[in-house]
C-alpha positions as CSV (number, residue, x, y, z in Angstrom):
1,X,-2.4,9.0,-15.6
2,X,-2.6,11.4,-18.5
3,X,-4.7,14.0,-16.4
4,X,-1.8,13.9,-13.3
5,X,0.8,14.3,-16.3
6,X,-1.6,17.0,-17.2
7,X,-1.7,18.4,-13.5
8,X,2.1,18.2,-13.2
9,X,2.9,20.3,-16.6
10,X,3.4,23.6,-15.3
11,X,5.6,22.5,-12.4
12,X,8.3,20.5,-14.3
13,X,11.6,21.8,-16.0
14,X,11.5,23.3,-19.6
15,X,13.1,20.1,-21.1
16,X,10.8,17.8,-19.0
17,X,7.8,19.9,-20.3
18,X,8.7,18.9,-23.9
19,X,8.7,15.0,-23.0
20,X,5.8,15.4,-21.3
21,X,3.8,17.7,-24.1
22,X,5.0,14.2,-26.3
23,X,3.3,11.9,-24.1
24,X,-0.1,14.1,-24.1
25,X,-0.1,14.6,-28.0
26,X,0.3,11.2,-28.7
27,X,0.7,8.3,-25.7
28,X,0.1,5.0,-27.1
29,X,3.1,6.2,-30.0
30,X,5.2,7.4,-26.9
31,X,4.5,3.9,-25.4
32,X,5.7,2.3,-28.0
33,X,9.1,4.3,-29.4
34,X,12.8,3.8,-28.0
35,X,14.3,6.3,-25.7
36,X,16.6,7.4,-28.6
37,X,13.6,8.3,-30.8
38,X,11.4,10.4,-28.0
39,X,14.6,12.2,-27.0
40,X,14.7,13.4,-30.8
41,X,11.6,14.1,-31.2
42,X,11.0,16.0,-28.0
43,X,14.3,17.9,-28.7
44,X,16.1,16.8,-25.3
45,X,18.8,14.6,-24.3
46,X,18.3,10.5,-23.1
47,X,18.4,11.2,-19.7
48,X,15.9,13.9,-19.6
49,X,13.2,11.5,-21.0
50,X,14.4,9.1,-17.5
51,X,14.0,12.3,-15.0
52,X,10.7,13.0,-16.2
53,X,9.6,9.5,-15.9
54,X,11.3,9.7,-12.4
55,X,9.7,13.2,-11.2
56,X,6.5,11.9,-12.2
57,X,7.4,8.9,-9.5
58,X,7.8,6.1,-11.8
59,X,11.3,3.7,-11.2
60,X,12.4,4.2,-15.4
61,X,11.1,4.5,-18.6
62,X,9.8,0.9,-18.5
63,X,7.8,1.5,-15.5
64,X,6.3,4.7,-17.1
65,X,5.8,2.9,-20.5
66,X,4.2,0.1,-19.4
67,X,1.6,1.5,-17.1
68,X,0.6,3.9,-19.6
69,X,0.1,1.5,-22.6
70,X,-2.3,0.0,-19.8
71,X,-4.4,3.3,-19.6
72,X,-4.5,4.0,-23.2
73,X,-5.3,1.0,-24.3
74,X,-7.3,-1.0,-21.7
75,X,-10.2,0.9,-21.4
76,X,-12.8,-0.5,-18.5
77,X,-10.8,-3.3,-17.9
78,X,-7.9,-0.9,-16.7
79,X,-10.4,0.1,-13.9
80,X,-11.9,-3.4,-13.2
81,X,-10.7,-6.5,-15.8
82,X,-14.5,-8.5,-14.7
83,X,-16.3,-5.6,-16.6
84,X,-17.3,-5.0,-20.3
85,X,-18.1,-1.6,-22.0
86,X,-20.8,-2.6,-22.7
87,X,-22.2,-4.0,-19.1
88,X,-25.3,-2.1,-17.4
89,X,-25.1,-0.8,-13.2
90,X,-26.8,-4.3,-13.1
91,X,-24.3,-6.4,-14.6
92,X,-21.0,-4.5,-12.6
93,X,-22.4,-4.5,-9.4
94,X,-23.1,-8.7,-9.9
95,X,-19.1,-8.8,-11.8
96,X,-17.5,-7.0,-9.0
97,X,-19.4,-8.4,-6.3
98,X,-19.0,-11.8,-7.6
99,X,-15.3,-11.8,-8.3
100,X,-14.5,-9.9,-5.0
101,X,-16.3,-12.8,-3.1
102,X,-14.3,-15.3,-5.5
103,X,-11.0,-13.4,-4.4
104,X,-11.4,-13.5,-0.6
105,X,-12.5,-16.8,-0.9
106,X,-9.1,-18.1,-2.7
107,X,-7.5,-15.8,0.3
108,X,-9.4,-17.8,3.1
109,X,-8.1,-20.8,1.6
110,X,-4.1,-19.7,1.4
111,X,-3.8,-18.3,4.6
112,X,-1.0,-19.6,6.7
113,X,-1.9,-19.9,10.0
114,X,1.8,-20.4,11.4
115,X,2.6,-17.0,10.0
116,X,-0.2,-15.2,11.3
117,X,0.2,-16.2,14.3
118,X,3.9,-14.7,14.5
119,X,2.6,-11.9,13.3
120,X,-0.1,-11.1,15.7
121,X,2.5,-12.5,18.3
122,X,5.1,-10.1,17.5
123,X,2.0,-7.2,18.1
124,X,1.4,-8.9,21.4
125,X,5.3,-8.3,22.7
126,X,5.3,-5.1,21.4
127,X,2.0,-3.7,23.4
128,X,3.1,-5.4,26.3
129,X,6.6,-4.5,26.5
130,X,5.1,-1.0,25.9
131,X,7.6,-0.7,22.4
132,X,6.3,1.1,19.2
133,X,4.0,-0.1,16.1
134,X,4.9,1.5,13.2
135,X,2.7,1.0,10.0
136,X,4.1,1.8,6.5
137,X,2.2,1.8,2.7
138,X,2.2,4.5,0.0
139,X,-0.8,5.6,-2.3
140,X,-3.7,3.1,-2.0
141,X,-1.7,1.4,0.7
142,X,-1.0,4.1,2.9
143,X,-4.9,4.2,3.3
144,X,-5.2,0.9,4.2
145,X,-2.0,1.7,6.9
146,X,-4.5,4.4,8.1
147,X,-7.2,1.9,8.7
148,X,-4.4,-0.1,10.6
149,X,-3.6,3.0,12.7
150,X,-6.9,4.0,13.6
151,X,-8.0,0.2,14.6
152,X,-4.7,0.1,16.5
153,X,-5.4,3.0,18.0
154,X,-8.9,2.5,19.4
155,X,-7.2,-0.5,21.5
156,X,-5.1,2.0,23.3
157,X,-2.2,0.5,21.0
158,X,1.2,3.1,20.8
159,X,0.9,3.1,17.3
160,X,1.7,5.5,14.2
161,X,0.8,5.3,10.3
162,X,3.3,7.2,7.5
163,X,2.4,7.1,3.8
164,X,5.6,9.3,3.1
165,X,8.8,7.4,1.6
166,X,10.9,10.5,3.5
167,X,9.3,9.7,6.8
168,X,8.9,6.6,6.6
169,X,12.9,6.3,6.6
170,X,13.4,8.9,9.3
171,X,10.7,6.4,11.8
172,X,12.6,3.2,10.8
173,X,15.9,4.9,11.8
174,X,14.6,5.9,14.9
175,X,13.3,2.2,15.7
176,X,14.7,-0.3,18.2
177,X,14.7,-3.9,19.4
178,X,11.1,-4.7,20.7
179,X,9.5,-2.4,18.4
180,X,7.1,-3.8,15.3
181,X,6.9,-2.5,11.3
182,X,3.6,-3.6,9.6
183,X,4.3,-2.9,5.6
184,X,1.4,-3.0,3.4
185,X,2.2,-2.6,-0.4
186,X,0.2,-4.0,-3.3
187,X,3.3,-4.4,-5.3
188,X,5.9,-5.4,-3.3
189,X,8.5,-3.0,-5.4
190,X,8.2,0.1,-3.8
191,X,11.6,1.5,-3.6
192,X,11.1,3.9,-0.1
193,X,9.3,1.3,1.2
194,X,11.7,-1.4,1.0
195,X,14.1,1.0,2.0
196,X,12.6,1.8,5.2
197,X,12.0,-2.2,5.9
198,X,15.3,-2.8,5.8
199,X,16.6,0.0,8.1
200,X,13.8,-0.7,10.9
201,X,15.7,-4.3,10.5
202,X,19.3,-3.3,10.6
203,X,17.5,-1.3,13.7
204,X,16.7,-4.2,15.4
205,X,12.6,-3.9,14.7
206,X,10.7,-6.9,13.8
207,X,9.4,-6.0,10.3
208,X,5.8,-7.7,8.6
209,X,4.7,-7.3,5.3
210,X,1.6,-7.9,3.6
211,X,2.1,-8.1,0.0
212,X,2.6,-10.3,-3.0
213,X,4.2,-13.7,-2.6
214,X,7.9,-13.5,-4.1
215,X,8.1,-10.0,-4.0
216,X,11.4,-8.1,-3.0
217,X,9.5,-6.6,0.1
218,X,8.4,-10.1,1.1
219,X,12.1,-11.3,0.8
220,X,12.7,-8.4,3.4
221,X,11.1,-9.0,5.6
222,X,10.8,-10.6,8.9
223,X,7.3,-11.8,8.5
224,X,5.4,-12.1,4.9
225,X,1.7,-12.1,5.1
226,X,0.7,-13.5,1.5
227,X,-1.6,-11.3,-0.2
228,X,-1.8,-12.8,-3.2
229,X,-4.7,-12.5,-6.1
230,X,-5.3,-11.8,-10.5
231,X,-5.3,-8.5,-10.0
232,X,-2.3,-6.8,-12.2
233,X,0.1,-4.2,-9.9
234,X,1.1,-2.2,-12.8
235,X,-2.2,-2.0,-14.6
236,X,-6.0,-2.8,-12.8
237,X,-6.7,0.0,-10.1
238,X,-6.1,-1.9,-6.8
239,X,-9.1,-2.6,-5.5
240,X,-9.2,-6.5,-4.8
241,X,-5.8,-6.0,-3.5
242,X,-7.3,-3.3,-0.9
243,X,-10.0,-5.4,0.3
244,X,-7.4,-8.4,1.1
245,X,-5.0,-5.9,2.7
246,X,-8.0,-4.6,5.2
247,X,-9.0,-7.7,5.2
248,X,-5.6,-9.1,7.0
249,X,-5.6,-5.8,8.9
250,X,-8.8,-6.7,10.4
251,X,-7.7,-10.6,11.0
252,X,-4.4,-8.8,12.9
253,X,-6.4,-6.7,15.5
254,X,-8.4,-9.0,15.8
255,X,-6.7,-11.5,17.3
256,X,-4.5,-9.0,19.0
257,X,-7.9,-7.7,20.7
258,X,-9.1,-11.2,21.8
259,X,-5.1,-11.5,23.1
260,X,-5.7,-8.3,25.1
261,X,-8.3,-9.8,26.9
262,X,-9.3,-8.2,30.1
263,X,-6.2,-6.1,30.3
264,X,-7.9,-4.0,27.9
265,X,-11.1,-4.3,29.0
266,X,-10.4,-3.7,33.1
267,X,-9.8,0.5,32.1
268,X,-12.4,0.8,29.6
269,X,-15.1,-0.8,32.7
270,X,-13.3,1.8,34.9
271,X,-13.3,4.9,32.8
272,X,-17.6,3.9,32.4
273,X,-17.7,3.5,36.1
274,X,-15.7,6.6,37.3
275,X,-17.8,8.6,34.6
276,X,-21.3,7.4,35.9
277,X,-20.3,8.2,39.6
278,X,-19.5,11.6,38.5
279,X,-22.5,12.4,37.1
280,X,-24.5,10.5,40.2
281,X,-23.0,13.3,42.5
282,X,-22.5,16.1,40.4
């Protein structure tokens, strides 16, 4: 965090610089002050110190605050909260591997199978009445939406992934009845993408989320996948939360595949065929 603040510097306002040359010199004091107090100190007004925390893409000063008091003072555990300092390749590789195992393994065992399968039906309608898939996360999410695409895509699905808040507005806007939103947020509280949920809904879209249990993005909508585990949104780097979210993107195509059935496989047998006869008389 302190090295994108870093990054950022020479592209921010004068006044913004100063709050953000207060973070650098001394974060875990900045962490810890009122707004009042770093607004003195940095020489600026209250609201500066919020549109700094905003144009570095955090919702307020708490936000900010709170995830960097987790990388100051975490340590390891900010990366993985299994591992010690002190642990050897040995040791993290058995940690990790151990508690990812433990974590898919309390997934298996929460799934619901009444929502899944009202998920991977409304993916069904929407291939066959020929409407559009459109897949939705941001940061570590928007890959996983990327993995959703390109399994989608090899399926011959009419599919398109957007990790940008700004797009991912402009493609719920354009939605309409028939056509599918998958969401994928670790969170849940991503402002543009509960946004764009809720326009693809007002749209007439049938919206599916896999996130956090609770979450304002699972009270959105249509369809909540649970993705629930111990790892902490605002602090740990998402990692179990990844491998649950590809995890449920696999399940999804999947099913959708073995739904498919031959009417996928019929043109794939074709395209084989028509390409060994041309080569048998070219």
């Amino acid at each position: 965090m302190l090295e994108r603040i870093q990054a950022c510097l020479p592209s921010l306002p004068a006044a913004e610089q100063r709050v953000a040359r207060l973070v650098l010199d001394d974060p875990r004091r900045f962490a810890k002050l009122p707004v009042g107090e770093l607004a003195a100190m940095a020489g600026v007004s209250k609201p500066t110190v919020l549109r700094f925390c905003r144009s570095l893409g955090y919702d307020g000063l708490t936000d900010f605050k709170l995830k960097l008091a987790g990388t100051v003072s975490e340590g390891v555990p900010y990366i993985h909260r299994s591992v010690d300092e002190g642990d050897d390749v040995p040791e993290v590789a058995v940690k990790v591997i151990d508690n990812t195992v433990a974590a898919l393994l309390q997934f298996r065992n929460d799934l619901s199978p009444t929502t899944l399968r009202k998920a991977v039906d409304a993916l069904e309608q929407a291939w066959r009445g020929r409407h559009r898939i459109e897949i939705y996360g941001v940061g570590n999410s928007g890959v996983v939406a990327l993995d959703a695409q390109h399994k989608l895509f090899r399926l011959g699905v009419n599919c398109r992934a957007f990790a940008d808040g700004h797009l991912q507005v402009m493609s719920a806007a354009l939605l309409k009845p028939g056509d599918v939103v998958l969401v994928v947020s670790n969170s849940g509280r991503t402002r543009d993408l509960i946004d764009a949920t809720d326009v693809a809904r007002k749209n007439g879209a049938l919206t599916i989320a896999i996130t956090r249990t609770r979450s304002p993005l699972a009270l959105t909508a249509d369809i909540h996948l649970p993705a629930d585990h111990a790892e902490r949104y605002d602090q740990d780097m998402p990692m179990l939360s990844r491998l649950i979210h590809l995890v449920l993107v696999d399940i999804l195509v999947t099913a959708l595949a073995l739904r498919m059935g031959t009417a996928l496989v019929q043109p794939m047998l074709k395209a084989v065929k028509a390409q060994i006869s041309s080569k048998r008389y070219a």
